[in-house]
Biotite code that builds the C-alpha atoms (Angstrom):
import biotite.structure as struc

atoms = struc.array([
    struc.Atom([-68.703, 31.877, -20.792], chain_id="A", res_id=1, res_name="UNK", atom_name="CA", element="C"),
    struc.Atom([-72.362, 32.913, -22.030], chain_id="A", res_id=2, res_name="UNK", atom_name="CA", element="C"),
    struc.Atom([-74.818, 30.962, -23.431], chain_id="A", res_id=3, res_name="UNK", atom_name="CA", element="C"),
    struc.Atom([-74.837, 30.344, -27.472], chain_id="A", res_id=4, res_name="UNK", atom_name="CA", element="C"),
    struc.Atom([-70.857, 31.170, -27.310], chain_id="A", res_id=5, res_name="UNK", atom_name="CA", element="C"),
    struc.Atom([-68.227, 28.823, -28.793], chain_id="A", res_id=6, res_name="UNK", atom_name="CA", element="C"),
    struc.Atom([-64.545, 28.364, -27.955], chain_id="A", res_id=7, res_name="UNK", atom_name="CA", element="C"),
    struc.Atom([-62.115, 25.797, -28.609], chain_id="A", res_id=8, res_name="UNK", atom_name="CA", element="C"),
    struc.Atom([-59.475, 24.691, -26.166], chain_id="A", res_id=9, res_name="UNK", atom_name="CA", element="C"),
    struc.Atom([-56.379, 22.612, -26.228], chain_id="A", res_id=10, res_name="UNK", atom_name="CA", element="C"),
    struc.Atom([-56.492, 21.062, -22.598], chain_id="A", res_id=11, res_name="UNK", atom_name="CA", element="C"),
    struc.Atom([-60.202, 20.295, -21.555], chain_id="A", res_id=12, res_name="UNK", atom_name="CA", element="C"),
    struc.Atom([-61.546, 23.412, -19.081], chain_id="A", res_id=13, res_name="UNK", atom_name="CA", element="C"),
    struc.Atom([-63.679, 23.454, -16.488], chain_id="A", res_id=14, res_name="UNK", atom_name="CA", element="C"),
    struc.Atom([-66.612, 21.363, -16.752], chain_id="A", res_id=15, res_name="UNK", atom_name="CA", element="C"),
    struc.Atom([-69.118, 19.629, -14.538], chain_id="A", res_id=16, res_name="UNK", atom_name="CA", element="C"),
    struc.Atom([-71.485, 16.571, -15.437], chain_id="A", res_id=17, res_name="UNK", atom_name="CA", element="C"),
    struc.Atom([-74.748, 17.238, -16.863], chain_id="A", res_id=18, res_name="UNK", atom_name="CA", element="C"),
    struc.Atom([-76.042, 15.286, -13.939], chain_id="A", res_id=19, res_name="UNK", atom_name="CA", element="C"),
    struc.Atom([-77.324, 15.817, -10.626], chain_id="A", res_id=20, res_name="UNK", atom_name="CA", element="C"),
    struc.Atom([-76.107, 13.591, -7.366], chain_id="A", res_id=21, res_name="UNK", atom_name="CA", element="C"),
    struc.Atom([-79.826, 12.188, -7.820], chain_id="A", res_id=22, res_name="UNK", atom_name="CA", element="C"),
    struc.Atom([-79.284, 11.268, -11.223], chain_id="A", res_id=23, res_name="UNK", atom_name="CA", element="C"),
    struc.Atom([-82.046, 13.759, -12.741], chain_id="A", res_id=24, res_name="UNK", atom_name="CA", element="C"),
    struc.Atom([-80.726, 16.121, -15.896], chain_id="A", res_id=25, res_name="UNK", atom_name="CA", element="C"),
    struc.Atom([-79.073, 19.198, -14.448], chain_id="A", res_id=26, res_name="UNK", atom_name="CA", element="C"),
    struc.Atom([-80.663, 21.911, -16.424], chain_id="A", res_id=27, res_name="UNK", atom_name="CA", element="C"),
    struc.Atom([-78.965, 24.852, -14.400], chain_id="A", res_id=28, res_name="UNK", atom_name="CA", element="C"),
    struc.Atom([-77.115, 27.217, -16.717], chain_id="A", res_id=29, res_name="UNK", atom_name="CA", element="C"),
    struc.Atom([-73.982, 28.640, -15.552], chain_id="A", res_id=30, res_name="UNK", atom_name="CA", element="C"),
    struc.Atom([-70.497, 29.744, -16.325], chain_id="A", res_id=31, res_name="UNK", atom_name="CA", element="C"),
    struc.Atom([-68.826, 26.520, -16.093], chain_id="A", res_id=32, res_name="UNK", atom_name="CA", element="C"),
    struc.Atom([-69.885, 23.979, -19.368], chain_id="A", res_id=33, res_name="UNK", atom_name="CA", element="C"),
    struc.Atom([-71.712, 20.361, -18.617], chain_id="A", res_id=34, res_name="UNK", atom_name="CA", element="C"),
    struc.Atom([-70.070, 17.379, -19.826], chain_id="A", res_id=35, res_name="UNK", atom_name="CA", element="C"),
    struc.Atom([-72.736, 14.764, -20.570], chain_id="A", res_id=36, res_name="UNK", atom_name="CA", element="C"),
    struc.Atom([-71.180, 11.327, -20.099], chain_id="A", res_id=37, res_name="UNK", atom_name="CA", element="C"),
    struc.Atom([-70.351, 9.368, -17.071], chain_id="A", res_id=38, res_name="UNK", atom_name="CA", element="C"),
    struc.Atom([-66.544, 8.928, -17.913], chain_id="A", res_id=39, res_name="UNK", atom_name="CA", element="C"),
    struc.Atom([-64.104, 12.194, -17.943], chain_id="A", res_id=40, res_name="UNK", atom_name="CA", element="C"),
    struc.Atom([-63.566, 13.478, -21.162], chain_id="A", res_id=41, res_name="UNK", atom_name="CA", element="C"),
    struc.Atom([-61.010, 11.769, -22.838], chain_id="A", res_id=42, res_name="UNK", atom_name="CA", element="C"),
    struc.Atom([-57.117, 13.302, -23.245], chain_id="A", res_id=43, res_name="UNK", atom_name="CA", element="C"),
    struc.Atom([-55.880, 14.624, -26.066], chain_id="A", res_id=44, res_name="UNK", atom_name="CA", element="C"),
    struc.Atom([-54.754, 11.832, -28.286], chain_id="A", res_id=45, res_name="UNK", atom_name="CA", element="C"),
    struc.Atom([-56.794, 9.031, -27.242], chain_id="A", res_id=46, res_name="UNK", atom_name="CA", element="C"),
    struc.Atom([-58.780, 7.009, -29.652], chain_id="A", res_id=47, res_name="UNK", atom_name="CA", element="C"),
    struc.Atom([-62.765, 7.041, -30.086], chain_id="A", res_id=48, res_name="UNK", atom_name="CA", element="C"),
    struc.Atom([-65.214, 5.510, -32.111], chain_id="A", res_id=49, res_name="UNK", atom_name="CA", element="C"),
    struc.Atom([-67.831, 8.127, -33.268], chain_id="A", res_id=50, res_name="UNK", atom_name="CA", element="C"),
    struc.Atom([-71.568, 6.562, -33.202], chain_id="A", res_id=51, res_name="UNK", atom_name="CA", element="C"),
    struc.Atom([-73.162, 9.141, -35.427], chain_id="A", res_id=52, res_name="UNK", atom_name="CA", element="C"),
    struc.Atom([-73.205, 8.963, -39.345], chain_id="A", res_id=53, res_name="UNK", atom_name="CA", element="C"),
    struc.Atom([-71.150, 5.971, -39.685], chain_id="A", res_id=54, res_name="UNK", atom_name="CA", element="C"),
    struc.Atom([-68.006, 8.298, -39.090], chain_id="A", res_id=55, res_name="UNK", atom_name="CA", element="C"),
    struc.Atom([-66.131, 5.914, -37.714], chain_id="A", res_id=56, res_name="UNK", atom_name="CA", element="C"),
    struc.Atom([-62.489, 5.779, -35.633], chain_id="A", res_id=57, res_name="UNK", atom_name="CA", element="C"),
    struc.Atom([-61.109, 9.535, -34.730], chain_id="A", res_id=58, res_name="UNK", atom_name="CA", element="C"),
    struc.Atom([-58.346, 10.610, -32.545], chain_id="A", res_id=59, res_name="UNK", atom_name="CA", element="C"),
    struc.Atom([-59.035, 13.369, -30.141], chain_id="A", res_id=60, res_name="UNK", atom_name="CA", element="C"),
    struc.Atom([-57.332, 16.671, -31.125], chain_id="A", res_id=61, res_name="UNK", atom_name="CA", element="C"),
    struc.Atom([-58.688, 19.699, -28.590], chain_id="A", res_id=62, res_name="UNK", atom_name="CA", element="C"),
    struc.Atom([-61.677, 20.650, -27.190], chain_id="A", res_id=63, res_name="UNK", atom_name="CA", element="C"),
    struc.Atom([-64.926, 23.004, -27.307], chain_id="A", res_id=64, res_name="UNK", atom_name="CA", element="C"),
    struc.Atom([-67.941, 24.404, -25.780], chain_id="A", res_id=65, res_name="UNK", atom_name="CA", element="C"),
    struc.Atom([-70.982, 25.615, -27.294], chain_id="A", res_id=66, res_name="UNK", atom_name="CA", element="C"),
    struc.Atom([-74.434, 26.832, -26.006], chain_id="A", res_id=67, res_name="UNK", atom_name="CA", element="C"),
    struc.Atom([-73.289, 25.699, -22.004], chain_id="A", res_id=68, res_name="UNK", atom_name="CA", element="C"),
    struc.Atom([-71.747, 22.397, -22.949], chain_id="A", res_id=69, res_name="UNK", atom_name="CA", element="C"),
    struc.Atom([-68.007, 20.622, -23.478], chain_id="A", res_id=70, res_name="UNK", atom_name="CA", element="C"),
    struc.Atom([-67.356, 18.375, -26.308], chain_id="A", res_id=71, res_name="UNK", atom_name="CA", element="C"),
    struc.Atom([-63.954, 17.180, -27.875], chain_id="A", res_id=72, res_name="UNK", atom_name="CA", element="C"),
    struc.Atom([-62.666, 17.949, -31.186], chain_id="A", res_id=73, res_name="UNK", atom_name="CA", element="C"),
    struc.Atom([-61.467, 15.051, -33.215], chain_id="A", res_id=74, res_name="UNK", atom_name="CA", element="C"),
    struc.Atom([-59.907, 13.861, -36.157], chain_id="A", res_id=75, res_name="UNK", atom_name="CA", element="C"),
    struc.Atom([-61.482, 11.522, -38.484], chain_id="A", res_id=76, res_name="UNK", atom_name="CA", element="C"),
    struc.Atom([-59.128, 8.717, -39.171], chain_id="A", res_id=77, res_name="UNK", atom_name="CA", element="C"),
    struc.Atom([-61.435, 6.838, -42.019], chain_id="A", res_id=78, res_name="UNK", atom_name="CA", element="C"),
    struc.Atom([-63.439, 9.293, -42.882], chain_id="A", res_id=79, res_name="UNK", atom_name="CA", element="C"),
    struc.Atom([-66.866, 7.914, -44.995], chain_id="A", res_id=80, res_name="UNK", atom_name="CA", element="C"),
    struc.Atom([-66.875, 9.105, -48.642], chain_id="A", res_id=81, res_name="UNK", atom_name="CA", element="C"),
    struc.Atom([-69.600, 11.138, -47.825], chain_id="A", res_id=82, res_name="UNK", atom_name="CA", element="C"),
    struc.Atom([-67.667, 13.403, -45.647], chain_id="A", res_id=83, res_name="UNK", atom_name="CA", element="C"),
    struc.Atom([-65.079, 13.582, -47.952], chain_id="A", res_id=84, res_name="UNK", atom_name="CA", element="C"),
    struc.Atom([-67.400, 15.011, -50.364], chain_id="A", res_id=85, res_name="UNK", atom_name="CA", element="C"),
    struc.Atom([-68.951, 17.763, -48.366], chain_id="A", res_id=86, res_name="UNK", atom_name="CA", element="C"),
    struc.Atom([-65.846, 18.417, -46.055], chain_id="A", res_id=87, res_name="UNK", atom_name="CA", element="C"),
    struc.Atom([-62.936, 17.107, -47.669], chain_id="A", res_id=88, res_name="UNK", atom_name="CA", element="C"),
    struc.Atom([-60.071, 14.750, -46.373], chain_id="A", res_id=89, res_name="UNK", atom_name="CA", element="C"),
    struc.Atom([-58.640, 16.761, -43.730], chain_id="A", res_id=90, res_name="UNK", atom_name="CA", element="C"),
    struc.Atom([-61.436, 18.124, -41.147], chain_id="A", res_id=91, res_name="UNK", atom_name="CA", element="C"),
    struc.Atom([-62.165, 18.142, -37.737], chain_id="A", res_id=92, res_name="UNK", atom_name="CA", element="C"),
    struc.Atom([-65.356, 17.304, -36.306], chain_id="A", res_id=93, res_name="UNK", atom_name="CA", element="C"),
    struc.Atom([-67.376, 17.819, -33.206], chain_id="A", res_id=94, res_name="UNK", atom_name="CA", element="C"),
    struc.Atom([-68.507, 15.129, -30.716], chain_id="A", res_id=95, res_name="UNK", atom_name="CA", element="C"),
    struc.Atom([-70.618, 15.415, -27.195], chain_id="A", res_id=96, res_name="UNK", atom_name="CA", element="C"),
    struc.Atom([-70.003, 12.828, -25.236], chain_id="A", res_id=97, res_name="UNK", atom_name="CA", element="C"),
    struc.Atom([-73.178, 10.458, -25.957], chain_id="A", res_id=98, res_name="UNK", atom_name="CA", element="C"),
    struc.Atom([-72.022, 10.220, -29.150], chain_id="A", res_id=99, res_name="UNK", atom_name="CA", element="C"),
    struc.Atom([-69.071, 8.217, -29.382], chain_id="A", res_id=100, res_name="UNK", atom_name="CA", element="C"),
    struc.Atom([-67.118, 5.248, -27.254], chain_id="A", res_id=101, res_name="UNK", atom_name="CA", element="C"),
    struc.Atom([-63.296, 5.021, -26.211], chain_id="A", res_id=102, res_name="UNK", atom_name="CA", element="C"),
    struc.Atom([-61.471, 2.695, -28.183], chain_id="A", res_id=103, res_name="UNK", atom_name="CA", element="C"),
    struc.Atom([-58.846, 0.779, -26.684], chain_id="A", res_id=104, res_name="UNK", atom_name="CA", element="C"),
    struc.Atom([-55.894, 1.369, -28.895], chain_id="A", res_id=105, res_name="UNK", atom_name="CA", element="C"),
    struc.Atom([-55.114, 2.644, -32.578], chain_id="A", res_id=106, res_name="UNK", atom_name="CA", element="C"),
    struc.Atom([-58.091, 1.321, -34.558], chain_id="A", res_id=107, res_name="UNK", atom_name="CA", element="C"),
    struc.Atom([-56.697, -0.726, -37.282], chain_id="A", res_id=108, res_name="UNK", atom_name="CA", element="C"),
    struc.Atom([-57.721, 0.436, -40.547], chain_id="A", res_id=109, res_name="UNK", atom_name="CA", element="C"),
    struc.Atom([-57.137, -1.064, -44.047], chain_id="A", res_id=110, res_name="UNK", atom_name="CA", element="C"),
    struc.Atom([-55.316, 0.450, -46.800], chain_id="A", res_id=111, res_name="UNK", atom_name="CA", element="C"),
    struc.Atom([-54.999, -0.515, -50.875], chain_id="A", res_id=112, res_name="UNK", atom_name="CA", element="C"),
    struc.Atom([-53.557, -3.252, -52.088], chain_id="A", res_id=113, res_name="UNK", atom_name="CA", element="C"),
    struc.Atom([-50.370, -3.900, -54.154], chain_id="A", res_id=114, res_name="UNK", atom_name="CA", element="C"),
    struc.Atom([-51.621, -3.270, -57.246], chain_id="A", res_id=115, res_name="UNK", atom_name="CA", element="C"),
    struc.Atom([-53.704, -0.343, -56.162], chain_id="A", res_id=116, res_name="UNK", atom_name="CA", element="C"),
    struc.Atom([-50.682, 1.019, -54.607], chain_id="A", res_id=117, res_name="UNK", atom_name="CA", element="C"),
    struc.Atom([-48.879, 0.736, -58.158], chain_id="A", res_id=118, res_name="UNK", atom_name="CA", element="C"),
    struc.Atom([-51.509, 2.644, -60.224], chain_id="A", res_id=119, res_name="UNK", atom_name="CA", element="C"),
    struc.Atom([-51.254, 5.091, -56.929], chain_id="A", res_id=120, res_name="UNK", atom_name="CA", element="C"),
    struc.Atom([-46.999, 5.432, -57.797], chain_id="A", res_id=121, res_name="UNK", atom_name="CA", element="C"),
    struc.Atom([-47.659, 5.335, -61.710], chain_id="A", res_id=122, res_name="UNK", atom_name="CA", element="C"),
    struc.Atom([-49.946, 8.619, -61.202], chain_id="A", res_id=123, res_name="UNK", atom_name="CA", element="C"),
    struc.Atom([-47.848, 10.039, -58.846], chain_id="A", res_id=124, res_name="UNK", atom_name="CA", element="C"),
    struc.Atom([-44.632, 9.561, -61.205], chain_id="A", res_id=125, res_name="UNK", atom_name="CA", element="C"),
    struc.Atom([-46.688, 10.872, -64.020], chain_id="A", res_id=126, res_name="UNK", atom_name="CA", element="C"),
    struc.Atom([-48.272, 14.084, -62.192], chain_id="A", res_id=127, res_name="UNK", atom_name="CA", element="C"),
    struc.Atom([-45.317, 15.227, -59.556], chain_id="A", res_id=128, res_name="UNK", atom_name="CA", element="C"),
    struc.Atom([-45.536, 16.618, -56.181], chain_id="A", res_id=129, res_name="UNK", atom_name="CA", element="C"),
    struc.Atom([-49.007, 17.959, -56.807], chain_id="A", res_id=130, res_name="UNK", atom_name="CA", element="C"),
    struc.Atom([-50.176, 14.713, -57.740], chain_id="A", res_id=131, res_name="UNK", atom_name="CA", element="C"),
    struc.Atom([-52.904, 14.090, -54.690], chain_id="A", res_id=132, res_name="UNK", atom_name="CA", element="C"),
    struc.Atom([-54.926, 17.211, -55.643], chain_id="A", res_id=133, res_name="UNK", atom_name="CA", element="C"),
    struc.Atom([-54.616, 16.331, -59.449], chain_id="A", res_id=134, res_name="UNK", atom_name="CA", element="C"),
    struc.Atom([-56.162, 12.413, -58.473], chain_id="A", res_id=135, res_name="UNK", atom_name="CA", element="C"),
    struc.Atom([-59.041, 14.268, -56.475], chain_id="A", res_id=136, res_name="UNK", atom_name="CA", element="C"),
    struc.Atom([-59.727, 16.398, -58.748], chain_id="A", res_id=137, res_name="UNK", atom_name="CA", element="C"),
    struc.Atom([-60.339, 13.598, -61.676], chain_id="A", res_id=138, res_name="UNK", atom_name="CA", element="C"),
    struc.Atom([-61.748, 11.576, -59.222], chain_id="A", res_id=139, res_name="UNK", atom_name="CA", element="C"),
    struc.Atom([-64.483, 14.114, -58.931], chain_id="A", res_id=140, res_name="UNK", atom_name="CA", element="C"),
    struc.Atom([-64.787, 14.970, -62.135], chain_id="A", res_id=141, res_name="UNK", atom_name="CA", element="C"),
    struc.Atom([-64.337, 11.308, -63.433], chain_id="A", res_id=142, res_name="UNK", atom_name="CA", element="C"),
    struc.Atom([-61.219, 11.481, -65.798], chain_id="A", res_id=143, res_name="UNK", atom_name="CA", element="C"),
    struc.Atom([-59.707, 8.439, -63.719], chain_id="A", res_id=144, res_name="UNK", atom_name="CA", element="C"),
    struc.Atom([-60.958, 6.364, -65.961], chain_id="A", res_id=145, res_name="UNK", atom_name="CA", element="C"),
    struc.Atom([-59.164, 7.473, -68.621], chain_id="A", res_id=146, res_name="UNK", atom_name="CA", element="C"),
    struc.Atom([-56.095, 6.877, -67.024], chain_id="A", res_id=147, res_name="UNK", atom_name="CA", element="C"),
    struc.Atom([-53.995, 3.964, -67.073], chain_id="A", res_id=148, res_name="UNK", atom_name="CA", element="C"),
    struc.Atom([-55.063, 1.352, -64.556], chain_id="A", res_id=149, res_name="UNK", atom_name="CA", element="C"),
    struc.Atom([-57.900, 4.127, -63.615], chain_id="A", res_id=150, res_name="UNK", atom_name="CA", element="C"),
    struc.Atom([-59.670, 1.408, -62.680], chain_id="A", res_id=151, res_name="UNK", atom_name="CA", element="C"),
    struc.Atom([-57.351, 0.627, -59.671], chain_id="A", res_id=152, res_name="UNK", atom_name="CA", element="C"),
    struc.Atom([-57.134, 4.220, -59.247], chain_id="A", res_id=153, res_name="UNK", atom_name="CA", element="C"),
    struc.Atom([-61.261, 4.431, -58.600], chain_id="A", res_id=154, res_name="UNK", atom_name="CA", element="C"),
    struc.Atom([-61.051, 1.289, -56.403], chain_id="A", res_id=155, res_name="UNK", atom_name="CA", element="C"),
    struc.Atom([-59.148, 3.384, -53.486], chain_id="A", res_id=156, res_name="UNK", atom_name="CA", element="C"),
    struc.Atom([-61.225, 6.155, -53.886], chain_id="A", res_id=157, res_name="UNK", atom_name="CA", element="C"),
    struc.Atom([-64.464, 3.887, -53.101], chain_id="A", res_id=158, res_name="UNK", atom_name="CA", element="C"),
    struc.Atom([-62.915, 1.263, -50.777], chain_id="A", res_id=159, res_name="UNK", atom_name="CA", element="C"),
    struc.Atom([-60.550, 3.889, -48.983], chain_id="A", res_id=160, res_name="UNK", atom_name="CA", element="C"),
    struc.Atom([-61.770, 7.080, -49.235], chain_id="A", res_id=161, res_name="UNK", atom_name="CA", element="C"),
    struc.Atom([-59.920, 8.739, -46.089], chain_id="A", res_id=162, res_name="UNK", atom_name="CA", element="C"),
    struc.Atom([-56.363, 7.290, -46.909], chain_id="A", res_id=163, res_name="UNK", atom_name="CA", element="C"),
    struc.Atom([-55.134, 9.339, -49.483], chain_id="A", res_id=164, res_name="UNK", atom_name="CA", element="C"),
    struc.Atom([-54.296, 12.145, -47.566], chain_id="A", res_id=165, res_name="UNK", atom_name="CA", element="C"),
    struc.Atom([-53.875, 10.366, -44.490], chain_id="A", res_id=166, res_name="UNK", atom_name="CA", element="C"),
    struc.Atom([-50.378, 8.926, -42.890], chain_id="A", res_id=167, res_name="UNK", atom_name="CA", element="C"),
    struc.Atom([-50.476, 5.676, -43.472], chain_id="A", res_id=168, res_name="UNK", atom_name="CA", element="C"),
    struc.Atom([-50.141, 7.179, -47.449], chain_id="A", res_id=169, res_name="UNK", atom_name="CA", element="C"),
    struc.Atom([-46.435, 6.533, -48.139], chain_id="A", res_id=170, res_name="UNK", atom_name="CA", element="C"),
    struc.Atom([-46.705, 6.834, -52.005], chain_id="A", res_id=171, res_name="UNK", atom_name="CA", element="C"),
    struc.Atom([-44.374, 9.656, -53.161], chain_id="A", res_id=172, res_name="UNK", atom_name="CA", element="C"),
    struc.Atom([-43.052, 10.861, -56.277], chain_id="A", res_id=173, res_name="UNK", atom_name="CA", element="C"),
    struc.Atom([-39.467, 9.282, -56.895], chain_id="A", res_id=174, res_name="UNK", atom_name="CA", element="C"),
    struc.Atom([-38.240, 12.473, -57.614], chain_id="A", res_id=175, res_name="UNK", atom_name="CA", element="C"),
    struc.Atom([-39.482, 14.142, -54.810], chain_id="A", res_id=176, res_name="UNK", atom_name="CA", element="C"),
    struc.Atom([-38.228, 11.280, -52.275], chain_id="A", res_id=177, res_name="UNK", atom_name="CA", element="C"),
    struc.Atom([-34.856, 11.859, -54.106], chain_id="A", res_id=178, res_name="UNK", atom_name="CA", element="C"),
    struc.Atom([-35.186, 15.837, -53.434], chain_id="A", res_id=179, res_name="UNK", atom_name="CA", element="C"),
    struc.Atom([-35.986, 14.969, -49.605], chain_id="A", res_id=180, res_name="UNK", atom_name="CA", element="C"),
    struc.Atom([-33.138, 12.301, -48.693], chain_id="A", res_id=181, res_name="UNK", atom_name="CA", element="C"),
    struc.Atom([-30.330, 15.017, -50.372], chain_id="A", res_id=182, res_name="UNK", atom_name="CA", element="C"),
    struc.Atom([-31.698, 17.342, -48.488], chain_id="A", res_id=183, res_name="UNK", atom_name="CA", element="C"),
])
């Protein structure tokens, strides 16, 4: 590895601690990255809190190492809108290791409520299998609230702004749950 390179792995390398035995910053460059956190870097699948930007709960997915160091590649699981906006739903970022906390277990994260979930079904009877694209797409451009019960429609979009395309979304087209049980 050289400096000001990036890679991506799926098992954590090599690393070492950005520490010396005496506590003091290591600022040796060499071929093996620096991990800068007292704990290991966490396995694949384990839960963190990120610290930075209000981002929020993420599940580790890989790892990386840029410019001499090893960080971890995660998922956002509640993304904030303003992520959404500049990176859209489904995006990986990149953490060091001062900049987030292990979590425990699955963060528990809230998701629309009944009626929510019905103008969620009515729209996605109404637009088909495309119909998640289609609600982003007004709810950019604002033509949600010309739609029947838009208003419950907008409420997800500002109080849940990661769900939609996340799992815990189980709204699907009638027809297309039909279409997937015959199959």
């Amino acid at each position: 590895m050289t400096a000001q390179s990036y890679q991506e792995y799926e098992q954590f390398p090599e690393y070492r601690t950005g520490r010396l035995p005496s506590g003091a910053l290591d600022k040796s460059v060499t071929e093996i990255p620096k991990w800068n956190s007292e704990a290991p870097p966490p396995a694949k699948g384990s839960y963190v809190h990120c610290r930075i930007n209000a981002i929020g709960p993420c599940i580790v997915t890989g790892y990386f190492t840029e410019d001499g160091y090893l960080g971890i590649l995660v998922k956002l699981l509640d993304p904030p809108a303003w992520h959404i906006r500049q990176q859209g739903y489904n995006t990986t970022a990149h953490l060091f290791g001062p900049e987030f906390s292990m979590l425990d277990q699955a963060p528990e994260i809230p998701g629309p409520n009944i009626e929510q979930l019905e103008a969620l079904q009515r729209f996605a009877e109404k637009y088909g299998r495309t119909w998640k694209s289609i609600l982003q797409s007004y709810w950019m451009s604002g033509r949600d609230e010309s739609e029947p019960l838009g208003a419950q429609l907008r409420q997800v979009r500002n109080s849940f702004p990661g769900w939609l395309y996340s799992a815990r979304n189980k709204v699907v087209p009638r027809d297309a749950a039909r279409r997937s049980r015959a199959e």
